[in-house]
C-alpha positions as CSV (number, residue, x, y, z in Angstrom):
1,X,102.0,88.5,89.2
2,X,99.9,85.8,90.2
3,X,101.9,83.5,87.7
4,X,105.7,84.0,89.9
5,X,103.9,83.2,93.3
6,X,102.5,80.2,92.1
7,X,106.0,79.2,90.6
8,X,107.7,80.4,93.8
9,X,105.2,77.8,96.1
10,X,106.2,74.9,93.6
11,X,109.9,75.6,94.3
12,X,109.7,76.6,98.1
13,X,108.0,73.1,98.6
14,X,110.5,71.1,96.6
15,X,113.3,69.7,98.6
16,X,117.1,70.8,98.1
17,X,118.5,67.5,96.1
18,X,115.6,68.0,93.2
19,X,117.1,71.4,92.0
20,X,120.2,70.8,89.9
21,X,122.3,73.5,89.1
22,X,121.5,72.4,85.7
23,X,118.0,74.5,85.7
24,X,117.6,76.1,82.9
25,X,115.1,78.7,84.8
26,X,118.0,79.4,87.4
27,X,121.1,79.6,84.5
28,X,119.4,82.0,82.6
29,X,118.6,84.4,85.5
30,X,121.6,86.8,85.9
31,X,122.9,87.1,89.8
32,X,121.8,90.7,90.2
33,X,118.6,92.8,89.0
34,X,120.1,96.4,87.8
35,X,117.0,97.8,85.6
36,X,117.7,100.9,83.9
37,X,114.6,103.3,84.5
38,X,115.8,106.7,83.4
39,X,113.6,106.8,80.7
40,X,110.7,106.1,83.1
41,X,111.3,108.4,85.7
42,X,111.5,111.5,83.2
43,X,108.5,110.2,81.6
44,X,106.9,110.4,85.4
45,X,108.4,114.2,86.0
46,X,107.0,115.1,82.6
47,X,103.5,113.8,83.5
48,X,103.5,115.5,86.9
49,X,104.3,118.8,85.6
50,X,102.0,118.7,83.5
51,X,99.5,117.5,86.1
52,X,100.4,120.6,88.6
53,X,100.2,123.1,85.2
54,X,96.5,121.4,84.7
55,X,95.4,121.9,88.2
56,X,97.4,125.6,88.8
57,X,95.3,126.9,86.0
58,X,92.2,125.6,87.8
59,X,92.6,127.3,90.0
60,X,93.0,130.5,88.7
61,X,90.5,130.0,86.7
62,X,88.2,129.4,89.7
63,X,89.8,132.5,91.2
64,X,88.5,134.6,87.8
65,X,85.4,133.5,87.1
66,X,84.0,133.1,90.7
């Protein structure tokens, strides 16, 4: 992360007539961000079920053998 705000600085500081709309950084980038993160936020609800499973049968295992 530290890498995209030292590029940011280095463009924020450089004045409008050096940036060409011939940048080859700016014409790859496509106009909006969409990421697709369904496969992420399943893989999230999967771990946080298993999470609350984990800690339910803590406690009733704490319940039992106190």
């Amino acid at each position: 992360m530290s890498k995209k705000s030292k590029r940011q600085n280095r463009r924020e500081t450089g004045t409008a007539g050096e940036m060409s709309s011939s940048d080859p950084v700016m014409s790859n980038r496509p106009s909006g961000f969409n990421p697709d993160y369904h496969f992420v936020i399943k893989d999230i609800r999967r771990v946080g079920i298993l999470a609350g499973s984990f800690i339910g049968i803590l406690i009733i295992l704490a319940i039992f053998l106190h």
